[in-house]
NURO-458488 format. One record per atom (N, C-alpha, C, CB): x, y, z. Coordinates in steps of 0.2 Angstrom, whole numbers, plus 5000, padded with zeros to 4 digits. Each point is the difference from the previous one (the first is absolute). Glycine has a CB too. Layout:
N
{c1: X; c2: Y; c3: Z}
...
REM end
This chain:
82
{c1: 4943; c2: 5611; c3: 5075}
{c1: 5006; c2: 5002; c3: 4996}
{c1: 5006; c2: 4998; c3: 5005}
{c1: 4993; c2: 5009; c3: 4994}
{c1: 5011; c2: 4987; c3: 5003}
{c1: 5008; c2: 5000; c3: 5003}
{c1: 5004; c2: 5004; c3: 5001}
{c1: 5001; c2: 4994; c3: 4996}
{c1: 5002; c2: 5008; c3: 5008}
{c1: 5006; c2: 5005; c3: 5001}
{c1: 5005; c2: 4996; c3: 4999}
{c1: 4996; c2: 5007; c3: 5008}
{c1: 5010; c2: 4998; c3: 4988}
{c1: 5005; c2: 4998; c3: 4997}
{c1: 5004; c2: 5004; c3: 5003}
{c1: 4996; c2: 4996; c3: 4990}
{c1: 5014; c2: 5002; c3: 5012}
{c1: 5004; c2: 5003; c3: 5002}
{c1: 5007; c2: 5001; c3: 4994}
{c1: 4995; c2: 4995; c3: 5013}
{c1: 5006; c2: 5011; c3: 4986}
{c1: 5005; c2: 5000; c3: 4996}
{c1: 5005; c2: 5002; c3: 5006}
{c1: 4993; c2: 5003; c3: 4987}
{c1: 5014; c2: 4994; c3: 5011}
{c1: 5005; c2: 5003; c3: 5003}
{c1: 5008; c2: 4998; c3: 4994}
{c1: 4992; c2: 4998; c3: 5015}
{c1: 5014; c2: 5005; c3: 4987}
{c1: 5005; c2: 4998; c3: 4998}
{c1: 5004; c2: 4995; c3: 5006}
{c1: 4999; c2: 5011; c3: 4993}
{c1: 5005; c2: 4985; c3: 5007}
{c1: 5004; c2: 4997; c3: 5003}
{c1: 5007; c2: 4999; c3: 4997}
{c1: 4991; c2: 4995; c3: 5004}
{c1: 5013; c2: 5008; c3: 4999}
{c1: 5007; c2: 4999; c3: 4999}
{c1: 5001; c2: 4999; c3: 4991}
{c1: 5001; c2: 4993; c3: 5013}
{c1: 4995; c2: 5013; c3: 4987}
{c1: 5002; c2: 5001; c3: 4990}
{c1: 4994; c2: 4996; c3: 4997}
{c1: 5015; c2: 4999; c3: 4999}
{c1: 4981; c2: 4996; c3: 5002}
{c1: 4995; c2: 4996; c3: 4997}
{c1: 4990; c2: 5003; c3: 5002}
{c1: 5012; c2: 4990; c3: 5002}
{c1: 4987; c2: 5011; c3: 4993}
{c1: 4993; c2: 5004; c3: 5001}
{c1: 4996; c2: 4995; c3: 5001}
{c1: 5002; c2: 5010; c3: 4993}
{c1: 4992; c2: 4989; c3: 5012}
{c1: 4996; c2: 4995; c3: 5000}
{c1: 4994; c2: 5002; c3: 5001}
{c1: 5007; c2: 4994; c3: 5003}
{c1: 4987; c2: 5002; c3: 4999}
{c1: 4993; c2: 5001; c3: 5001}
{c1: 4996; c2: 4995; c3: 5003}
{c1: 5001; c2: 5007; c3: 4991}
{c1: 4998; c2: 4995; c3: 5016}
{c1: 4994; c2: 4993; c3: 5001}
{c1: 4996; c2: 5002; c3: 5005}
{c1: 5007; c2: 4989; c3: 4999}
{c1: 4990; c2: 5006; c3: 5000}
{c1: 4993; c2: 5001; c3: 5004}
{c1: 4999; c2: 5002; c3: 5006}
{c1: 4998; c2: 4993; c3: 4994}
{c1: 4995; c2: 5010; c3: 5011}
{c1: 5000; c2: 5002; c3: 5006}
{c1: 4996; c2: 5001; c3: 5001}
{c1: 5005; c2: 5003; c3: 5000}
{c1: 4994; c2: 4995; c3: 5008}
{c1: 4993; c2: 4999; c3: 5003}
{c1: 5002; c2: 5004; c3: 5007}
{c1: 4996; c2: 4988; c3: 4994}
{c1: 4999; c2: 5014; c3: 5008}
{c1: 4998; c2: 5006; c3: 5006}
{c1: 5002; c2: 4991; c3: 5008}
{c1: 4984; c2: 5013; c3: 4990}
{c1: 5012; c2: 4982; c3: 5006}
{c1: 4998; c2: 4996; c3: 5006}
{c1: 5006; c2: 4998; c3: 5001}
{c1: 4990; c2: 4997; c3: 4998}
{c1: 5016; c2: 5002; c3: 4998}
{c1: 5007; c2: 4995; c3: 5000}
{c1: 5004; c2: 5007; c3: 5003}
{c1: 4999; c2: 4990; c3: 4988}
{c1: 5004; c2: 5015; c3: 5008}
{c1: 5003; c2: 5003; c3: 5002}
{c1: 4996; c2: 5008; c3: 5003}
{c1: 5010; c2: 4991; c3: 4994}
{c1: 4994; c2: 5012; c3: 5011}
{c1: 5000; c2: 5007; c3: 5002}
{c1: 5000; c2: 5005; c3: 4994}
{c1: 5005; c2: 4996; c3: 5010}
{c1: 5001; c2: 5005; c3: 4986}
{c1: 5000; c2: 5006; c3: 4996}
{c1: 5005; c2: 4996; c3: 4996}
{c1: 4997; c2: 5013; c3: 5008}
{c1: 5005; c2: 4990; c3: 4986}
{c1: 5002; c2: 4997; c3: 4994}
{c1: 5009; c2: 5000; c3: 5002}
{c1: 4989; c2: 5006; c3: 4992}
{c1: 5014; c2: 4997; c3: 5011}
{c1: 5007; c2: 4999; c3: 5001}
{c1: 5000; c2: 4991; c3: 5003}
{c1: 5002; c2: 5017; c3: 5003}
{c1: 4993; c2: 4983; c3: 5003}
{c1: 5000; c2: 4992; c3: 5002}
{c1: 4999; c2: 4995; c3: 4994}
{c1: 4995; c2: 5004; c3: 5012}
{c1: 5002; c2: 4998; c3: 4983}
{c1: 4997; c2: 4995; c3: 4996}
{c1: 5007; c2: 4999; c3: 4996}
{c1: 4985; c2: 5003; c3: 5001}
{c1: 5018; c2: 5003; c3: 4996}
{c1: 5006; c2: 4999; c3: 4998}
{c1: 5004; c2: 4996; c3: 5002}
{c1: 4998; c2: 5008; c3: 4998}
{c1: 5003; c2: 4993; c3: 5010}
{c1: 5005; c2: 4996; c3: 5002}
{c1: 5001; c2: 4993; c3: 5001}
{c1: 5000; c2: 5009; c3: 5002}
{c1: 4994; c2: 4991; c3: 4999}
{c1: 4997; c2: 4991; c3: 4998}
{c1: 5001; c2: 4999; c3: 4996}
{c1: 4992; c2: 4998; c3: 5003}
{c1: 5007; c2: 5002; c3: 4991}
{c1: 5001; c2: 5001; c3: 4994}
{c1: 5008; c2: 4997; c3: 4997}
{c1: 4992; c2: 5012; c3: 5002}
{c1: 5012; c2: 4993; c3: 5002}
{c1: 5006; c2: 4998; c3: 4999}
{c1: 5004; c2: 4996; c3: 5006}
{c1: 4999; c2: 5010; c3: 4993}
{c1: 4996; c2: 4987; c3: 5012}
{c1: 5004; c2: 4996; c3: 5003}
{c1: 5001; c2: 5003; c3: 5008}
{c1: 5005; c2: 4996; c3: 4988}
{c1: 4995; c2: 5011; c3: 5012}
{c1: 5004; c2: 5004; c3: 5005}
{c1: 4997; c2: 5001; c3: 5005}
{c1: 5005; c2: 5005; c3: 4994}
{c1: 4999; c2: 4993; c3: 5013}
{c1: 4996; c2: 5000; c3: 5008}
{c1: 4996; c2: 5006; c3: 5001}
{c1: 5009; c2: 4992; c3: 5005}
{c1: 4988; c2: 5011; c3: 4998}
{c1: 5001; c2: 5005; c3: 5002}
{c1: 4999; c2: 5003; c3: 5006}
{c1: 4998; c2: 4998; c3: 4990}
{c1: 5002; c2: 4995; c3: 5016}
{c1: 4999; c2: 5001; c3: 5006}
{c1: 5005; c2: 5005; c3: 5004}
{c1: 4995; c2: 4989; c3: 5000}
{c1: 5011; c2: 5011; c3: 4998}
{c1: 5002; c2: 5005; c3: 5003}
{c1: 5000; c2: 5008; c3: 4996}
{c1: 5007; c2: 4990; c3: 5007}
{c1: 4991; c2: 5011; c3: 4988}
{c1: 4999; c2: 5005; c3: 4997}
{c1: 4992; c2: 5003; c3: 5004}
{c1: 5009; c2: 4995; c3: 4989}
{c1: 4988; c2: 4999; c3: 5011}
{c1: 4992; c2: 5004; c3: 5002}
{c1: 5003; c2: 5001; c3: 5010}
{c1: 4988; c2: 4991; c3: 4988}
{c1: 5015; c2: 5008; c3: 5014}
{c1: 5002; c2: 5000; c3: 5007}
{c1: 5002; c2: 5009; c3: 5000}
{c1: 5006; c2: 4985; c3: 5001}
{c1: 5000; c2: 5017; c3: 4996}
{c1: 5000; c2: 5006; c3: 4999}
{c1: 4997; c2: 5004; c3: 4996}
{c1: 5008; c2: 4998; c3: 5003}
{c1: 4987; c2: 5002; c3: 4993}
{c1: 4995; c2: 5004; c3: 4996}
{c1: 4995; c2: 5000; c3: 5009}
{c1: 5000; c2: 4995; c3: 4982}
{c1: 4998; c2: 5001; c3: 5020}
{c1: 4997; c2: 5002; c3: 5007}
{c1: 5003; c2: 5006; c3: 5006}
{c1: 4998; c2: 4988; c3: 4998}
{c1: 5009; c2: 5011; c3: 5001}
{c1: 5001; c2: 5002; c3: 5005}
{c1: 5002; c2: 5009; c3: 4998}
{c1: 5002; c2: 4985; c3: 5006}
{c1: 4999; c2: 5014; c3: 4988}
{c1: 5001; c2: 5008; c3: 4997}
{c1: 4993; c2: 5004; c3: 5000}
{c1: 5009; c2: 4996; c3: 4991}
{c1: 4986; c2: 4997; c3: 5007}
{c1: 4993; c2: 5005; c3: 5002}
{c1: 4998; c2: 5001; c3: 5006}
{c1: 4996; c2: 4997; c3: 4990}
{c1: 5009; c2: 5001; c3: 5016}
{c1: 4996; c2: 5003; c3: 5006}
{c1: 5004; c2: 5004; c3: 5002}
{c1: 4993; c2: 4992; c3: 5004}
{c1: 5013; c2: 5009; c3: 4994}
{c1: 5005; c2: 5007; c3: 4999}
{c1: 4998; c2: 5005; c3: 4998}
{c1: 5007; c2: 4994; c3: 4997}
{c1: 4991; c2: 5007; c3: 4998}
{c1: 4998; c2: 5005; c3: 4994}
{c1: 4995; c2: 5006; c3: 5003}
{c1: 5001; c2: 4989; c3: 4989}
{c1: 4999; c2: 5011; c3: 5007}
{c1: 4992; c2: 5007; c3: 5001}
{c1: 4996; c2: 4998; c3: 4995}
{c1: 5006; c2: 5011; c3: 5003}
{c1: 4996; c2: 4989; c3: 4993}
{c1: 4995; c2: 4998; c3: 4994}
{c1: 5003; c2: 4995; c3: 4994}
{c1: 4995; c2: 5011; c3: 5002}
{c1: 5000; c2: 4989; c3: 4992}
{c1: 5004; c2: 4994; c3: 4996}
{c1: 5004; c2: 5000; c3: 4996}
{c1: 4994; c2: 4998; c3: 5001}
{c1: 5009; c2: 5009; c3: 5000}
{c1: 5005; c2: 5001; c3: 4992}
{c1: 5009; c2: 4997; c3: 5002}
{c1: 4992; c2: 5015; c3: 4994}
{c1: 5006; c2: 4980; c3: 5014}
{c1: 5007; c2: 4998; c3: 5002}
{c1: 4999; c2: 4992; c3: 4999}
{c1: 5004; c2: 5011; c3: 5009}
{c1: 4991; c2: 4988; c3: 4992}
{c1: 4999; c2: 4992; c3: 4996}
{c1: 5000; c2: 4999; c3: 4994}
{c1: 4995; c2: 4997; c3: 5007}
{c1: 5000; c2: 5007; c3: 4991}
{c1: 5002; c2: 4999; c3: 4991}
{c1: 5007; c2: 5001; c3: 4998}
{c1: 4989; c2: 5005; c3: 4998}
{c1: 5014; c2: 4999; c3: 5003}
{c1: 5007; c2: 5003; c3: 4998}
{c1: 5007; c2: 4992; c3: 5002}
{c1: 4994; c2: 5018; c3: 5003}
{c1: 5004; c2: 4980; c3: 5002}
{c1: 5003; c2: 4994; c3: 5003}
{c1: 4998; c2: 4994; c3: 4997}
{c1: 5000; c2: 5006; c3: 5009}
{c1: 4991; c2: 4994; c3: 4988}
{c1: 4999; c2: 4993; c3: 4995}
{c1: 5005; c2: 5003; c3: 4993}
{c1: 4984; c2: 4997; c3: 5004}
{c1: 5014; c2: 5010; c3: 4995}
{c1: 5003; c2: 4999; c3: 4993}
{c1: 5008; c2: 5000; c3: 5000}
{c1: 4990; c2: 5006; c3: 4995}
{c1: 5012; c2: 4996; c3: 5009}
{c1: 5010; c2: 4998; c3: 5000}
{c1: 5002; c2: 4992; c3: 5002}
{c1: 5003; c2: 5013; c3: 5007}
{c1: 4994; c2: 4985; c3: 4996}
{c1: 5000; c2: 4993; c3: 5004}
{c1: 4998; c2: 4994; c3: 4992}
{c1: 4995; c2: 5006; c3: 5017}
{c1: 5000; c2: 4994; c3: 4980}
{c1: 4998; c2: 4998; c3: 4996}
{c1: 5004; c2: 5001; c3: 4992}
{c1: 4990; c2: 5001; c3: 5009}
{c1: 5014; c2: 5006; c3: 4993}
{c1: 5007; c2: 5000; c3: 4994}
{c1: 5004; c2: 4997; c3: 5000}
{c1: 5000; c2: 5009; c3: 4999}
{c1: 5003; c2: 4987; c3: 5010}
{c1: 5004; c2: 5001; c3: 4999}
{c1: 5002; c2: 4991; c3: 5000}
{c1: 5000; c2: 5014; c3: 5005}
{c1: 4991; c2: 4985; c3: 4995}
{c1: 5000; c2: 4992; c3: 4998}
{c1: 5000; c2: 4998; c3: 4994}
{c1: 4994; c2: 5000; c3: 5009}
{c1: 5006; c2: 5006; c3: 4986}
{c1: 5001; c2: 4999; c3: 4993}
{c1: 4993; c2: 5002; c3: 4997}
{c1: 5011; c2: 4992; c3: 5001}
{c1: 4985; c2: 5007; c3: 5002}
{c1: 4993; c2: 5003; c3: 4998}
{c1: 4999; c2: 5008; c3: 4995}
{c1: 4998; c2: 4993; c3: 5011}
{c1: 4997; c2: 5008; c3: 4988}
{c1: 5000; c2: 5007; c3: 4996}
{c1: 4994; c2: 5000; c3: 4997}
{c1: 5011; c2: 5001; c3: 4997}
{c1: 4986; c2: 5008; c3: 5001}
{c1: 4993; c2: 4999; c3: 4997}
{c1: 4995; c2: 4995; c3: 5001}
{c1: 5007; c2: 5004; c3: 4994}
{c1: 4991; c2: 4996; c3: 5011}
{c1: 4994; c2: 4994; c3: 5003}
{c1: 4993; c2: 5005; c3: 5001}
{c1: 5009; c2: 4989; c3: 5010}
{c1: 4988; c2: 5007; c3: 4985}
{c1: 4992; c2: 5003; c3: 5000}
{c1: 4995; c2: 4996; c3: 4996}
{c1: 5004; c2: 5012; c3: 5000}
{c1: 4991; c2: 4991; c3: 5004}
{c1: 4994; c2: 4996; c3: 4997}
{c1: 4999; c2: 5001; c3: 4994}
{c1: 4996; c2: 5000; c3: 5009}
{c1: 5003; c2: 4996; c3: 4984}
{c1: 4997; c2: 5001; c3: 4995}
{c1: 4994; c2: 5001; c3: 4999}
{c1: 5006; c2: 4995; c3: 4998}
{c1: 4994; c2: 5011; c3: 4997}
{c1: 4993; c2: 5003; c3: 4998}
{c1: 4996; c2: 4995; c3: 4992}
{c1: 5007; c2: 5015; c3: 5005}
{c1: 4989; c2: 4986; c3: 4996}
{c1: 4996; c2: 4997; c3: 4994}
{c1: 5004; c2: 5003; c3: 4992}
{c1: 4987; c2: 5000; c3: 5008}
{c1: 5014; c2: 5004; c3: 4991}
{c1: 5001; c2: 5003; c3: 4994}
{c1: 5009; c2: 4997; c3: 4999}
{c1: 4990; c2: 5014; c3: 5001}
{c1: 5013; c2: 4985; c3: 5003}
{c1: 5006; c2: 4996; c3: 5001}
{c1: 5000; c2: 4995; c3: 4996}
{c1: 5001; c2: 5002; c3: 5011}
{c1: 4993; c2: 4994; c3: 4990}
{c1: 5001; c2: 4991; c3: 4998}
{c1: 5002; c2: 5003; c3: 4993}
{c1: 4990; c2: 4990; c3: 5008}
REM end
């Protein structure tokens, strides 16, 4: 079965495909998706998680950092979706 990425981009709703082997987690597959580097973004998601204590300061840092790239609403699609 295929994994499917739903997300928003700059006002435009999309969907595509995903693989475990190609990307890490769905936020990277997005950003491929749209073109977007993400080396220095994944540079500081590192270095917050060896700051932190736990995960709710990277997550919170994917999801502001990922707004602010115009992203929105990125999740995996469910079967009942299609």
């Amino acid at each position: 079965m295929a994994r499917q990425v739903a997300y928003t981009f700059k006002g435009e709703a999309k969907v595509i495909n995903f693989a475990y082997d190609k990307y890490h987690d769905m936020f990277e597959a997005a950003a491929a998706a749209e073109g977007i580097d993400l080396t220095r973004f994944l540079a500081m998601e590192q270095q917050v998680a060896m700051t932190s204590k736990g995960n709710k300061a990277v997550r919170d840092y994917r999801l502001n950092e990922f707004a602010r790239m115009g992203f929105k609403d990125i999740h995996f699609v469910r079967e009942e979706e299609e």
